[in-house]
C-alpha positions in Angstrom: 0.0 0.0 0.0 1.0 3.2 -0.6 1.7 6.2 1.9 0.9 9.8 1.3 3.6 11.8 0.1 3.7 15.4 -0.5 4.5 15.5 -4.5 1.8 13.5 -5.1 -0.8 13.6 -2.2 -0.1 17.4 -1.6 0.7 16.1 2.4 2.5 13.2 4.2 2.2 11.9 7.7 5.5 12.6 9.8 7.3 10.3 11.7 6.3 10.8 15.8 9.2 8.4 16.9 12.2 10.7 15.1 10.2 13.9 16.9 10.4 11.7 20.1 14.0 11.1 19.4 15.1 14.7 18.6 13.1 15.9 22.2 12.1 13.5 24.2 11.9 15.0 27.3 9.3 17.8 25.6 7.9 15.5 22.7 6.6 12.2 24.8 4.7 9.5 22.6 3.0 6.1 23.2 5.3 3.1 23.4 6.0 1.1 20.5 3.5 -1.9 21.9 0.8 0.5 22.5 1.5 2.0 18.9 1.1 -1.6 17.8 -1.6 -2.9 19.4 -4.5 -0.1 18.1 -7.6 -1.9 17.2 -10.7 -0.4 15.0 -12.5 2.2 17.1 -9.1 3.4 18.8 -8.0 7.3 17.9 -4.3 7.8 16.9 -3.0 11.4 16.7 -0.7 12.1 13.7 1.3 14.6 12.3 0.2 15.7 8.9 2.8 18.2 6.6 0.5 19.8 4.3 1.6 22.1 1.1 -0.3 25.0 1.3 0.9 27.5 -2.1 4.9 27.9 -1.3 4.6 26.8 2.2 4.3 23.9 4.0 2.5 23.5 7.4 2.2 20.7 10.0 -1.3 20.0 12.0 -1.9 17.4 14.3 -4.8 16.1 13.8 -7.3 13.0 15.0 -7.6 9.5 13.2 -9.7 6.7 13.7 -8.8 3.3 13.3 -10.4 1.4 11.0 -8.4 -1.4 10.2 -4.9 -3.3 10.6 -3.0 -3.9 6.9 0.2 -5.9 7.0 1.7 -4.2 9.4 -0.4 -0.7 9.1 -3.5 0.7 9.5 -6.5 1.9 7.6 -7.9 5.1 9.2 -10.1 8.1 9.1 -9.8 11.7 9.6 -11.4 12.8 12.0 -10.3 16.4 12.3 -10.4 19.6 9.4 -7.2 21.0 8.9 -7.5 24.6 10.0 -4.7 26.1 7.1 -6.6 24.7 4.1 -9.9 25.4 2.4 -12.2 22.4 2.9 -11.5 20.1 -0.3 -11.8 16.5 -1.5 -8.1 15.2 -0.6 -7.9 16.0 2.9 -10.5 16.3 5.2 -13.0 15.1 7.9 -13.6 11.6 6.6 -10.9 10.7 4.6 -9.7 7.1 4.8 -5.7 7.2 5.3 -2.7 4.6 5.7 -0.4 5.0 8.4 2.0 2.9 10.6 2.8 2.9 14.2 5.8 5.0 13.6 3.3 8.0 13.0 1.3 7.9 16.0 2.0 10.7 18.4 -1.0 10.0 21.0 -3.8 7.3 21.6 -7.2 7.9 22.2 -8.8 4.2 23.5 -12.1 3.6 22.0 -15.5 3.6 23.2 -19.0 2.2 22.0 -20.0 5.1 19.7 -16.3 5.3 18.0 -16.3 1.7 17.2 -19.8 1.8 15.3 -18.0 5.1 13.8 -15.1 2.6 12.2 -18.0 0.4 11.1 -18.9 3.0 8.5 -17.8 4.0 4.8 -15.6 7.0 4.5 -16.5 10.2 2.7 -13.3 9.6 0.1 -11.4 5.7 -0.2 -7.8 6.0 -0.4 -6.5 5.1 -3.4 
């Protein structure tokens, strides 16, 4: 499966264990098991570098868990990024890959988010 990059996606997910590395003291992140063992319904917070005209920005934004893949995960946006217009690519609702190297913070699951996982996503990634 392929992962988001910026040249073709317009954004890409960051890596939350190299930010943990460069400041970990200030930049604190899940352990690697807890990374690992996110199951539908959980929320994982990434960091998403967005290309917005000559610039690029980073948000930190919500996802939940839809699915494991190989060594991933399928998820869904569950935030709007607040430096873009509202568009197609990237917003509430879009279905994502990402790996446990992303994940900056957990959010366990409840009742209501795991019915949430159960349904289709406003755009399929590719």
């Amino acid at each position: 499966m392929r992962f988001p990059s910026v040249a073709i996606d317009g954004w890409q997910l960051l890596n939350g264990e190299e930010h943990h590395q460069w400041a970990p003291g200030t930049f604190p992140i899940p352990t690697r098991p807890e990374r690992e063992g996110l199951r539908a319904g959980d929320f994982a917070k990434l960091m998403f570098e967005i290309a917005v005209g000559d610039r690029v920005v980073v948000e930190r934004m919500w996802v939940l868990v839809v699915a494991r893949n190989e060594g991933s995960f399928i998820g869904v946006l569950d935030n709007d990024p607040t430096e873009i217009a509202e568009n197609d690519e990237l917003w509430s609702g879009t279905e994502l890959p990402f790996a446990a190297a992303n994940v900056i913070a957990i959010m366990e699951r409840s009742e209501s988010s795991l019915a949430m996982a159960k349904l289709p996503p406003r755009r399929s990634w590719r």
